[in-house]
C-alpha positions as CSV (number, residue, x, y, z in Angstrom):
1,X,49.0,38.5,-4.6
2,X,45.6,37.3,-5.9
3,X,46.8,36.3,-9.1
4,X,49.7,34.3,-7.8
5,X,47.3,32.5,-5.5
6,X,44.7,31.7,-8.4
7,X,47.7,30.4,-10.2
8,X,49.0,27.9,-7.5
9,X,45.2,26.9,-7.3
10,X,44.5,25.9,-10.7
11,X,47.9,24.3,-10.6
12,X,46.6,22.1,-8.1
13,X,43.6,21.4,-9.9
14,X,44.5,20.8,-13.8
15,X,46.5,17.9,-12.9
16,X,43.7,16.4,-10.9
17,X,41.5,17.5,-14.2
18,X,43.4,15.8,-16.3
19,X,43.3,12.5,-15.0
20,X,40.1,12.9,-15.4
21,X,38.8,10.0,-18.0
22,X,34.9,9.6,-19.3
23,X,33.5,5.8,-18.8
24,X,30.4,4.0,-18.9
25,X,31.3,1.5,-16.0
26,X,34.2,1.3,-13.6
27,X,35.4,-2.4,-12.2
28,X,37.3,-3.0,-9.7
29,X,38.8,-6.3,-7.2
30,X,40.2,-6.9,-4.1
31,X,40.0,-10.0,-1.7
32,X,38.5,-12.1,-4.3
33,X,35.8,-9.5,-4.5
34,X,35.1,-8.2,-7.9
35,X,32.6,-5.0,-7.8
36,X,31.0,-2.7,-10.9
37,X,29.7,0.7,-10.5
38,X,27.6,2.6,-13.5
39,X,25.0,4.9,-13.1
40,X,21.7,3.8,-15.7
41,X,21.0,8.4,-14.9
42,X,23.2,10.7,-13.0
43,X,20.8,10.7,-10.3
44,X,21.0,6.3,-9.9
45,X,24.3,4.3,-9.1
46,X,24.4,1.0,-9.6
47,X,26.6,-1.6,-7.7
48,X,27.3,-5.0,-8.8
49,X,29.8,-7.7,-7.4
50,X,30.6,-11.2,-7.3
51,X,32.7,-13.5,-5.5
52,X,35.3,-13.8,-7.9
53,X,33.6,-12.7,-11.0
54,X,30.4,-10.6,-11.3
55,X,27.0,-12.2,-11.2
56,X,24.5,-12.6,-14.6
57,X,23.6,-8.7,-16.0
58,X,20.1,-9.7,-16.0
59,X,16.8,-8.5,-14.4
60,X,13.2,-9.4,-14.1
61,X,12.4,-6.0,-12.2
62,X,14.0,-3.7,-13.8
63,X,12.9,-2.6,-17.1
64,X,15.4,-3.8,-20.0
65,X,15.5,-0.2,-21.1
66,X,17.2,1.0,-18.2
67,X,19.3,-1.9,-17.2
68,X,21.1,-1.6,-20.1
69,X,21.6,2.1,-20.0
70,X,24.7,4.0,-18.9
71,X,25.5,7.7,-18.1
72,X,29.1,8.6,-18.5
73,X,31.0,9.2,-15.6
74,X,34.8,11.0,-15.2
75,X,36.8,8.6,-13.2
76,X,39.7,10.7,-11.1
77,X,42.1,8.5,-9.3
78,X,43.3,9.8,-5.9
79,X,45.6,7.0,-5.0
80,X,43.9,4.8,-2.6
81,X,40.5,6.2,-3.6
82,X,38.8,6.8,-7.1
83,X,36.4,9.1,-7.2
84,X,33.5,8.5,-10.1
85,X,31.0,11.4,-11.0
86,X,28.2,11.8,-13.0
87,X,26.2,15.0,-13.3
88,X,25.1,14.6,-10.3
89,X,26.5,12.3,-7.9
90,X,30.2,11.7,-6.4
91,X,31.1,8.0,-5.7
92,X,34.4,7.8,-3.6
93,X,35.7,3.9,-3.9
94,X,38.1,2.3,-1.0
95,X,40.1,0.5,-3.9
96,X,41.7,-2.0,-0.7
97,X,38.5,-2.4,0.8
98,X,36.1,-1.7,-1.9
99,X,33.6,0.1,0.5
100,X,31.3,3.2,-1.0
101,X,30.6,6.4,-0.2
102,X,27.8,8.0,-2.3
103,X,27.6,12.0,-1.8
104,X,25.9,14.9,-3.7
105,X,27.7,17.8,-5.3
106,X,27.8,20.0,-2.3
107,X,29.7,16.6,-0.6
108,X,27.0,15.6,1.5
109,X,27.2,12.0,2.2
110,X,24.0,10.4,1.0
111,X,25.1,6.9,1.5
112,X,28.1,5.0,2.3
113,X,29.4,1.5,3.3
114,X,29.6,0.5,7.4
115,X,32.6,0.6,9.0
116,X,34.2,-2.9,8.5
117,X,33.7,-5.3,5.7
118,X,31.5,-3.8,3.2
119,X,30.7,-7.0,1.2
120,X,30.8,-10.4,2.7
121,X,29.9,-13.6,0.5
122,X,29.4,-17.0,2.5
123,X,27.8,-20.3,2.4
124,X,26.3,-19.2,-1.3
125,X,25.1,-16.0,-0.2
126,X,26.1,-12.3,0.7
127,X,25.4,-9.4,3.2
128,X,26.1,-5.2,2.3
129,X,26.4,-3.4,5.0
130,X,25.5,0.4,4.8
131,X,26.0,2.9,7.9
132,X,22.8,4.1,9.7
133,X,23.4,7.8,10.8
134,X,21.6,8.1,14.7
135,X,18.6,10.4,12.8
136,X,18.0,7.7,9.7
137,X,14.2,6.5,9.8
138,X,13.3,3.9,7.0
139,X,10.0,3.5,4.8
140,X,8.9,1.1,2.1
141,X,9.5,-2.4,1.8
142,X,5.8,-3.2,0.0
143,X,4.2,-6.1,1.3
144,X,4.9,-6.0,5.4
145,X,3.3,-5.8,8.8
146,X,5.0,-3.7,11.7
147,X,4.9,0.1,11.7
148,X,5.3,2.5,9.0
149,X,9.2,3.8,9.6
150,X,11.1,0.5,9.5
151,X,13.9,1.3,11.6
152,X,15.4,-0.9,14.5
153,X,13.3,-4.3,12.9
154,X,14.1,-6.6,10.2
155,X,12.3,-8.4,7.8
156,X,12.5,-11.8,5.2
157,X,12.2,-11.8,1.4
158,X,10.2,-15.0,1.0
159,X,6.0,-15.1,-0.8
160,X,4.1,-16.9,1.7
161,X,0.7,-18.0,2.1
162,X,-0.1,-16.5,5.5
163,X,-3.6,-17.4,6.8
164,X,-4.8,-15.5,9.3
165,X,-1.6,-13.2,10.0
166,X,-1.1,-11.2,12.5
167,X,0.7,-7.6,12.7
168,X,3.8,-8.9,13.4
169,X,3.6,-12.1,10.6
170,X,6.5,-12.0,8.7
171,X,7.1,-12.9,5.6
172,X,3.6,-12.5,4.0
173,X,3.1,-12.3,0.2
174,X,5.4,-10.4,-1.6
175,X,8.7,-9.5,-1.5
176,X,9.8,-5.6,-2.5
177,X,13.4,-5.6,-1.2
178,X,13.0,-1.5,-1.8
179,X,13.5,0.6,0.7
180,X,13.3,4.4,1.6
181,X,16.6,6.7,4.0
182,X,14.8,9.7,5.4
183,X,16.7,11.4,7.8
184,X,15.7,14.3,10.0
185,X,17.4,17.5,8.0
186,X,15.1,16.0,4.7
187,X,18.4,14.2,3.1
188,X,15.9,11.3,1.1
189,X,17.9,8.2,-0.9
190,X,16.4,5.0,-2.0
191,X,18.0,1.5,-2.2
192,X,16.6,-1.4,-4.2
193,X,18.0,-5.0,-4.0
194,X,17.5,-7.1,-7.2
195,X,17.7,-9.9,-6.0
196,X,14.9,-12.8,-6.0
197,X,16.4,-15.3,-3.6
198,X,14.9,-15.7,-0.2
199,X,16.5,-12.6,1.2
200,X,16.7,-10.1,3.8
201,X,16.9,-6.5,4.8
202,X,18.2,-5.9,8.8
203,X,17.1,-2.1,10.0
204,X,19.1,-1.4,12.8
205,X,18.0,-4.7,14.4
206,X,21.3,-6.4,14.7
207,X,23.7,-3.8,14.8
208,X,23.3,-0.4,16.6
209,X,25.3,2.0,14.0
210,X,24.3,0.1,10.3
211,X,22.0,-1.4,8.4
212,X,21.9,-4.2,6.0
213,X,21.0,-6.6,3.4
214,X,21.0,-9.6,1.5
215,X,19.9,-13.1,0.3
216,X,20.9,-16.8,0.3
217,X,22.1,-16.5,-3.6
218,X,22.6,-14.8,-6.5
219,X,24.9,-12.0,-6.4
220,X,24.7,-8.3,-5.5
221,X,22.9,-6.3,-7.8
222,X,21.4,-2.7,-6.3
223,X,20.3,0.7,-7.1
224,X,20.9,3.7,-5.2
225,X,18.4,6.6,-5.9
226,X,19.1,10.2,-4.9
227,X,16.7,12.8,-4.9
228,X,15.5,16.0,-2.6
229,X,12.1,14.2,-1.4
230,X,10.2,10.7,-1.3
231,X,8.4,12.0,-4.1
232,X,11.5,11.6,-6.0
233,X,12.6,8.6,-5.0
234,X,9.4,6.6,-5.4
235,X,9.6,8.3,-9.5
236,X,13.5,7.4,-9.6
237,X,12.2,3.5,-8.3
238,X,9.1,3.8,-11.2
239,X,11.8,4.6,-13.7
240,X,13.8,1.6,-13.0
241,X,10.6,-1.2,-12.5
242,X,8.1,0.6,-14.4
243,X,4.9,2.6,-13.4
244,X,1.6,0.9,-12.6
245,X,-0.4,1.1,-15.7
246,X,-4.2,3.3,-16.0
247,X,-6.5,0.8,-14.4
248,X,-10.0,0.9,-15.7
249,X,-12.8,3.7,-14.3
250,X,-14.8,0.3,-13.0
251,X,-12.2,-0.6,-10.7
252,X,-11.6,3.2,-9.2
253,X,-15.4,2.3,-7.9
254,X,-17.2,-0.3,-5.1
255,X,-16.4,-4.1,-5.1
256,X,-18.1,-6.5,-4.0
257,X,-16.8,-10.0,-3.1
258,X,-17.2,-13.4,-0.8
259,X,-16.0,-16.6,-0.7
260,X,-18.0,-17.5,-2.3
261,X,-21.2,-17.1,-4.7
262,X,-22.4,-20.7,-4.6
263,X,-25.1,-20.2,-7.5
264,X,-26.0,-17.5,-10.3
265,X,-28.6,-17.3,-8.4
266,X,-27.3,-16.0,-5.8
267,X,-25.0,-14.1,-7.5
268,X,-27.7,-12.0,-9.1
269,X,-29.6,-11.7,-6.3
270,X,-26.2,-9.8,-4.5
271,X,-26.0,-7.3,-7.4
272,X,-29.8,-7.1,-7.2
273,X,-29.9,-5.9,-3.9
274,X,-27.0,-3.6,-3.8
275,X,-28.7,-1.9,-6.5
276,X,-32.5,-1.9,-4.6
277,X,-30.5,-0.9,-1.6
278,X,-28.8,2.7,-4.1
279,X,-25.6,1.0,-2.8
280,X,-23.2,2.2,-5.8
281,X,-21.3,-0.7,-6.5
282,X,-19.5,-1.3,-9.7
283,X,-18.2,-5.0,-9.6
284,X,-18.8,-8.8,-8.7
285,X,-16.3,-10.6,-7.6
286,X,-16.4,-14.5,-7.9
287,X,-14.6,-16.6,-6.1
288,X,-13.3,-20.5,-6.7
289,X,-16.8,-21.7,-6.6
290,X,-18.1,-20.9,-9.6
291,X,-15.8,-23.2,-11.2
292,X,-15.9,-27.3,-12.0
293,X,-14.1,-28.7,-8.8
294,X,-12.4,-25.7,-8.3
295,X,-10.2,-26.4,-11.4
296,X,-9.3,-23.0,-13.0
297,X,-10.2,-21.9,-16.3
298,X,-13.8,-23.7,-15.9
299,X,-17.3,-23.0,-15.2
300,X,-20.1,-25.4,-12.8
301,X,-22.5,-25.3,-15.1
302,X,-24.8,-26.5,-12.7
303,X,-24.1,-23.8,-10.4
304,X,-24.0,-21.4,-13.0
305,X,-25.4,-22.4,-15.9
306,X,-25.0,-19.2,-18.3
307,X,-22.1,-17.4,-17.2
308,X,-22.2,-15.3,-20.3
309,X,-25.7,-14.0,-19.5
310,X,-24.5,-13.1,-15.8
311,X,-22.0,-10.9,-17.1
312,X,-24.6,-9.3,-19.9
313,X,-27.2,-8.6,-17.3
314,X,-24.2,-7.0,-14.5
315,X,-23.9,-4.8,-17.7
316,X,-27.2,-3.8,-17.9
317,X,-26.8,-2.5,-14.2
318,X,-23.3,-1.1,-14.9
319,X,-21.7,-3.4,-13.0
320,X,-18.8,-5.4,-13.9
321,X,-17.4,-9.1,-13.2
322,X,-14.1,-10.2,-12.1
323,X,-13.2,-13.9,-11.6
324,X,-10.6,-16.1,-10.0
325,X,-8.0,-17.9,-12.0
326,X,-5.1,-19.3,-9.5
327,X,-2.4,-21.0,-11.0
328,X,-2.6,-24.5,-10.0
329,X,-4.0,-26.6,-12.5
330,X,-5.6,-30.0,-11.7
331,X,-3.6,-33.1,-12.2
332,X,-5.8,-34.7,-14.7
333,X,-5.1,-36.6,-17.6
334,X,-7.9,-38.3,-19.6
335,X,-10.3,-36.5,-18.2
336,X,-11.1,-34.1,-20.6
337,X,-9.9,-31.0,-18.5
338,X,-8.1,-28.8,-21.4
339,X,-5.6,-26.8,-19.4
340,X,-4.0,-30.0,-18.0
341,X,-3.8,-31.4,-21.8
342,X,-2.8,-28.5,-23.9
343,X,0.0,-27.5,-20.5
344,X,1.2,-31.3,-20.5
345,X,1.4,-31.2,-24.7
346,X,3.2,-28.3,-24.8
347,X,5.7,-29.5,-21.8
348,X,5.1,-26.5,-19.6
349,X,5.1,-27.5,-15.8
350,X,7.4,-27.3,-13.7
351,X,9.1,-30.3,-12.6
352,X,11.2,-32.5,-9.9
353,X,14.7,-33.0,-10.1
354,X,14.0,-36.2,-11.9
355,X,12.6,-34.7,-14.2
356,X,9.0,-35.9,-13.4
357,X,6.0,-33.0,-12.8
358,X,5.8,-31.8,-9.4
359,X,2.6,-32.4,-8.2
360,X,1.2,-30.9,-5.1
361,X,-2.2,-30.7,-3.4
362,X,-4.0,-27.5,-3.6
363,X,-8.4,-26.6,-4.2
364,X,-8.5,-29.0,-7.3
365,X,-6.6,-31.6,-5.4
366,X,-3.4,-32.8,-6.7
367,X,-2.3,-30.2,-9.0
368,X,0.7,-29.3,-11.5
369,X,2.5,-25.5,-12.1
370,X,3.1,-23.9,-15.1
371,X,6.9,-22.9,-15.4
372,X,6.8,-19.1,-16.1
373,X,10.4,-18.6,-15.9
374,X,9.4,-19.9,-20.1
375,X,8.4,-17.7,-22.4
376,X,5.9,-20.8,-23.7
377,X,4.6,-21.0,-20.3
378,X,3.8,-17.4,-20.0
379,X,2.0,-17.4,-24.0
380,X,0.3,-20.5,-23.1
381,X,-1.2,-19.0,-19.9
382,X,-2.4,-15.8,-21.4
383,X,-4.0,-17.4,-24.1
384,X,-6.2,-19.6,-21.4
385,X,-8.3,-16.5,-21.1
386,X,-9.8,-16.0,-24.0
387,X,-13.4,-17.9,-23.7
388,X,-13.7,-15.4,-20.6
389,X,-12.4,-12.5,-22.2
390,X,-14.9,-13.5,-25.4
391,X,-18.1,-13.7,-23.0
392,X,-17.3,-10.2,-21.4
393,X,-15.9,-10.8,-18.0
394,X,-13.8,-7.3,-17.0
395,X,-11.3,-8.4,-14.7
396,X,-9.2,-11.4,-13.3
397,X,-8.1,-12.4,-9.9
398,X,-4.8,-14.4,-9.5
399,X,-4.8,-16.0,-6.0
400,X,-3.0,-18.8,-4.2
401,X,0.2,-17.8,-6.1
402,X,2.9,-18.0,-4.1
403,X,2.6,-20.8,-4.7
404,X,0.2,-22.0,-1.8
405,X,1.0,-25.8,-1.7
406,X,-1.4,-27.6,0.7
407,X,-0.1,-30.3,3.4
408,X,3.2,-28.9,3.7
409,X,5.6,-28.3,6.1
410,X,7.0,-24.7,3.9
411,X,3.6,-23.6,2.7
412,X,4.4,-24.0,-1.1
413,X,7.0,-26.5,-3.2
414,X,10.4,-27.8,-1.9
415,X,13.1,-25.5,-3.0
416,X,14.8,-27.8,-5.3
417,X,11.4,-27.8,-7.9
418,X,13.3,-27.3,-11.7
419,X,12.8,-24.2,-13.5
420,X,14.0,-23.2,-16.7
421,X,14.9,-19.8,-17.7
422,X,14.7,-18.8,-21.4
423,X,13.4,-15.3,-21.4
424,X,14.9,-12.3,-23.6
425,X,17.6,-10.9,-21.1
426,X,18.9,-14.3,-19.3
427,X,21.0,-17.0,-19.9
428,X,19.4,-19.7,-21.0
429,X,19.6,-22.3,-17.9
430,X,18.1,-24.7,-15.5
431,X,17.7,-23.9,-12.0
432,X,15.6,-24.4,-9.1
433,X,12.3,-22.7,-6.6
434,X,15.5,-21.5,-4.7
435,X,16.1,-18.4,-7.3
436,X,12.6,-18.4,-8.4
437,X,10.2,-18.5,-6.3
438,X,9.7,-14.7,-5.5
439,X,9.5,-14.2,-9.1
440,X,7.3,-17.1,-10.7
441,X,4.7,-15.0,-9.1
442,X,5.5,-12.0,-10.8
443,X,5.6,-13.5,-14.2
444,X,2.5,-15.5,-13.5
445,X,0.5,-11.9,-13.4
446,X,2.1,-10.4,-16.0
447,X,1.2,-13.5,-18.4
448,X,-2.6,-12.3,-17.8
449,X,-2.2,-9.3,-18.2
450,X,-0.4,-9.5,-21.5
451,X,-2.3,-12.7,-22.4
452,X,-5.8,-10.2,-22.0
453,X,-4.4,-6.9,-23.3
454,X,-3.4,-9.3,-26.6
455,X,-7.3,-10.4,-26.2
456,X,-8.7,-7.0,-26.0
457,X,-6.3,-4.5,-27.2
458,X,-8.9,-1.6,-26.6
459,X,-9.3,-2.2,-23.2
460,X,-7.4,-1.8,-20.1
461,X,-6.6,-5.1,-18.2
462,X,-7.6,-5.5,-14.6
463,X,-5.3,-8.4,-12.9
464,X,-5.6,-8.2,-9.1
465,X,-2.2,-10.7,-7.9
466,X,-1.7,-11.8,-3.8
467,X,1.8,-12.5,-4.5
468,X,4.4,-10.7,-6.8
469,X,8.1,-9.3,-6.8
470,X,9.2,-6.0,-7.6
471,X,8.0,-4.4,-10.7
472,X,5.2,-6.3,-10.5
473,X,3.0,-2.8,-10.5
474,X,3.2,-2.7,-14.3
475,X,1.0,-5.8,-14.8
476,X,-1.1,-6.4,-11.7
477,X,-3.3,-4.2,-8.6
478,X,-2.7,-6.3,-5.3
479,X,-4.7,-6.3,-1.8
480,X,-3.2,-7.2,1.6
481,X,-4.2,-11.1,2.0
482,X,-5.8,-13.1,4.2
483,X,-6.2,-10.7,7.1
484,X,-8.7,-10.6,10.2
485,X,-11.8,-8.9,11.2
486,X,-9.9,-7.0,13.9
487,X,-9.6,-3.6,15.0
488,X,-5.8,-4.4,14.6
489,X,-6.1,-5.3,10.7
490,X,-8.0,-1.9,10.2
491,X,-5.0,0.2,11.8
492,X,-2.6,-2.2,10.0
493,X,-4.3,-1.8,6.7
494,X,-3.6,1.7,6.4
495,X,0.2,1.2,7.2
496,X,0.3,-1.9,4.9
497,X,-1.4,0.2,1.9
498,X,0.9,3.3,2.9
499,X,4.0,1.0,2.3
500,X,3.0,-0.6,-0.9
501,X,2.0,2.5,-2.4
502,X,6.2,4.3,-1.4
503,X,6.7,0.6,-3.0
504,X,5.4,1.1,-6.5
505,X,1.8,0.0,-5.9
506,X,0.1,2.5,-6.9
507,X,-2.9,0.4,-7.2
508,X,-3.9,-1.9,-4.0
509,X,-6.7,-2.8,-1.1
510,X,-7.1,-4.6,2.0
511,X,-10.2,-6.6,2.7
512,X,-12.9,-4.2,4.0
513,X,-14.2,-5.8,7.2
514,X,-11.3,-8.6,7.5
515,X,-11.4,-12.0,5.8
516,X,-10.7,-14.2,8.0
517,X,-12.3,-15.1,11.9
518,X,-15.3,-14.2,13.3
519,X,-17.9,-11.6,11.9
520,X,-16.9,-8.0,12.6
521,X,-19.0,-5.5,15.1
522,X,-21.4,-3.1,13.3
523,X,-19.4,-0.3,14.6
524,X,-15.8,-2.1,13.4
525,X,-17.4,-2.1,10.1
526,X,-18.3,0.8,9.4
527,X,-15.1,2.5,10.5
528,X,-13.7,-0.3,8.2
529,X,-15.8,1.0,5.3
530,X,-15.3,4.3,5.8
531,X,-11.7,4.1,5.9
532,X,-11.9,2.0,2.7
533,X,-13.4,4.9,1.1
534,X,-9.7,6.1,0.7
535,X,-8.4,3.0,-0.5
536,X,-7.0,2.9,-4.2
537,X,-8.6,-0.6,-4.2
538,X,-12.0,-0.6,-2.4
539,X,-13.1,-4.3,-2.1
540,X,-15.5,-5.8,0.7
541,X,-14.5,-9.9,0.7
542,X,-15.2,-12.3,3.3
543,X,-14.3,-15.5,3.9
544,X,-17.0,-18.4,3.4
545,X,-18.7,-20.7,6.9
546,X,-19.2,-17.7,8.5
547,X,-22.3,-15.5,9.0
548,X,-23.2,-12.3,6.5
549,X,-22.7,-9.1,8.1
550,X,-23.9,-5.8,8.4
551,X,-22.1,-2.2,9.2
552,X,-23.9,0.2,11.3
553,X,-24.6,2.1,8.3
554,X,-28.5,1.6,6.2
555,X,-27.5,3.8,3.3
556,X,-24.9,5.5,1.4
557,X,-23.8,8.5,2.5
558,X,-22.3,10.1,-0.4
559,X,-21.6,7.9,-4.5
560,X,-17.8,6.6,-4.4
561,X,-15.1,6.5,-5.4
562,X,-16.3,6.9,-1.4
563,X,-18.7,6.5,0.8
564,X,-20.4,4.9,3.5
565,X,-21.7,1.4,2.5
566,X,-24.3,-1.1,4.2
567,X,-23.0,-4.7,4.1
568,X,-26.3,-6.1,4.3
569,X,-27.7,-9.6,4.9
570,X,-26.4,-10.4,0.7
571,X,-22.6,-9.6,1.5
């Protein structure tokens, strides 16, 4: 009896078995929909789809390495669903609806499409929608206020310059659109959206039973990450955008920083005292004032007149220097300012739809943009470094780059500002802010740091960026922005630093003590320093027209990487 039932088994099976065909990719369409599934390791799926055909094959997150890698997966087909497996993963495809369903091997669902219309394209844009179990909590999401498990909110895409923001500000600076499923029983996925319009990602906040995302462009382009922990999933995201790279010992240690260090002078004299007081600190920071009217890539030479023998003497006290270079360069022709006549000679700003440079107010005054979307642009820009790099100075700070765009109504350039994209990977093309702004910001970091690693190949860069995109962890540390000397900002900066590090960086700080508004209490502080003890980036920076200040502390308690610091009278 047990043979003949084996027997009617495996002739239920064979034929299913058969069937059974290897591919790299599997493509499918219905209602003018046309979707892709591969799988770059049996553990990843990848979903693509179009409105009508699929959208460009082309990332600036994820590494080239992996996009263009495919596991093979057996493709069964079980009439109105296919079934696609890899090692490790089933994928069940509604062929009528083309809705998901992403389990494990056991058939646990780890993912799958909302009841309804999976995939809806409109106006330009697109929304997934994904169902949200009752017992789903959601984590990640890099640069955002509001608590650590994201579900029941939303949040934008979309790098803005946000002065002053409070805990509920959104968007801020960068845009991760990566986020972690945890739900109670330990099941863990991750989902990544690459996409860099102005996009979204909706929690629970709209619809009680699902969750979902999208942008205003582009088409749909994400990874879905299985694995049995967070741990996983935050190696599975590393593997597709690329780990942080070693930062240097120096930057592991105490920073010190203000807007701004008016003088040498005065410059000296903080690293002076921080060493009479046994504070341990191991770098300067220098903000735009040390430059000739704020125009990047220059020196005051009346305000510092030997910048070079600052940064030999900070190495005579082990300390370090890191300046400011943001990315607006001064609109200034016949005047002698080299960045503004080798960019304009070698055609590498961005420009309006006429074709004329965009030019738009910022800390120089009226300034132009390098294009970084160019490969020229970005070779151009790392090469700008090298008189710094030459006289010593360790690391360099790339603010405002958003872009911050003073005196207007958006915060940074209108939307139709021409870019053109010629990097290995893409189609060559025009196109517009619209598609690129989360991105330029991205690029613009990664130019230093392969412009200074090409400068000093036996050193490790240090780039600290404000804004950036996914992936940008493999060029660039980040902090938190312009936050506030509130007890509010401390709690938030532990959430914020929480959620950049599930987001890939590994590397990031929050001003110690709050940048912006009034001076901090003694007491708010000193909690502030002591929790910054524990930050991967641990930099004190204040904002400039207000008063020093001082924590309640007089003297280290123990040498950092952490400790207790005074931030006497100098800070």
């Amino acid at each position: 009896m047990r043979l003949i039932s084996l027997l009617a088994t495996a002739a239920l099976i064979l034929p299913a078995m058969a069937a059974a065909k290897p591919v790299d990719r599997y493509v499918a369409s219905a209602g003018g929909v046309k979707l892709e599934i591969s799988a770059p390791r049996d553990d990843i799926i990848r979903v693509r789809a179009g409105d009508g055909a699929l959208p460009e094959d082309a990332s600036w997150a994820v590494l080239p390495e992996v996009r263009g890698k495919r596991v093979a997966m057996t493709v069964a087909d079980q009439g109105s669903t296919v079934e696609l497996r890899t090692a490790q993963l089933i994928v069940l495809l509604d062929q009528k609806t083309l809705a998901i369903t992403i389990k494990d091997l056991s058939g646990k669902t780890i993912l799958a499409d909302a009841a309804g219309t999976p995939i809806r394209f409109d106006n330009g844009g697109f929304r997934v929608r994904k169902a949200m179990p009752n017992d789903e909590h959601f984590f990640g999401l890099g640069d955002k206020t509001g608590p650590l498990d994201r579900r029941g909110g939303a949040c934008t895409f979309w790098n803005t310059d946000q002065f002053g923001y409070s805990p509920a500000t959104d968007p801020i600076y960068k845009s991760v659109p990566f986020v972690i499923g945890l739900d109670e029983a330990g099941g863990t996925y991750g989902l990544f959206m690459d996409n860099s319009w102005r996009g979204f990602m909706d929690l629970g906040k709209s619809e009680r039973a699902a969750f979902s995302f999208g942008a205003e462009g582009g088409g749909v382009d994400y990874y879905v990450m299985a694995g049995a922990n967070p741990k996983d999933i935050v190696q599975d995201y590393a593997y597709l955008t690329g780990p942080a790279p070693l930062t240097p010992r120096w930057a592991l240690g105490f920073q010190q920083s203000r807007w701004s260090y008016m003088t040498q002078v005065e410059a000296q004299g903080i690293a002076d005292r921080l060493r009479a007081d046994k504070i341990p600190a191991d770098v300067l920071w220098l903000d735009i004032d040390y430059q000739d009217r704020n125009r990047p890539f220059t020196v005051d030479k009346k305000a510092y007149p030997d910048l070079p023998g600052l940064v030999s003497k900070l190495d005579g006290m082990k300390m370090k220097l890191v300046v400011i270079t943001d990315l607006h360069i001064a609109n200034a022709p016949n005047q002698g300012y080299a960045p503004y006549d080798s960019g304009t000679a070698a055609d590498i700003f961005m420009k309006n739809p006429d074709g004329t440079p965009f030019v738009g107010p910022v800390w120089p005054g009226p300034a132009l943009f390098p294009d970084f979307t160019q490969t020229k642009a970005r070779t151009w820009w790392g090469e700008q470094y090298r008189d710094f790099v030459k006289m010593g100075v360790a690391g360099f700070w790339n603010d405002m780059n958003e872009p911050a765009v003073f005196n207007s109504p958006t915060k940074t350039m209108p939307i139709d500002v021409v870019n053109i994209i010629d990097s290995p990977g893409f189609a060559t093309r025009k196109t517009t802010q619209a598609e690129t702004h989360n991105i330029t910001r991205l690029l613009n970091s990664c130019a230093t740091f392969e412009g200074v690693k090409k400068l000093a190949p036996d050193k490790r860069p240090f780039v600290m960026t404000r804004a950036s995109y996914a992936g940008g962890q493999r060029c660039a540390a980040t902090w938190t922005g312009d936050n506030t000397s509130s007890w509010a900002h401390l709690s938030l900066s532990t959430t914020q630093l929480v959620s950049l590090g599930l987001s890939g960086f590994s590397y990031a700080g929050a001003d110690i003590g709050g940048f912006a508004g009034n001076a901090p209490s003694p007491e708010l502080l000193t909690r502030w320093i002591e929790v910054g003890a524990f930050n991967p980036i641990m930099r004190d920076h204040y904002q400039r027209g207000n008063p020093s200040r001082k924590s309640g502390c007089t003297a280290p308690r123990r040498k950092r990487s952490g400790g207790a610091i005074s931030r006497n009278a100098t800070a």
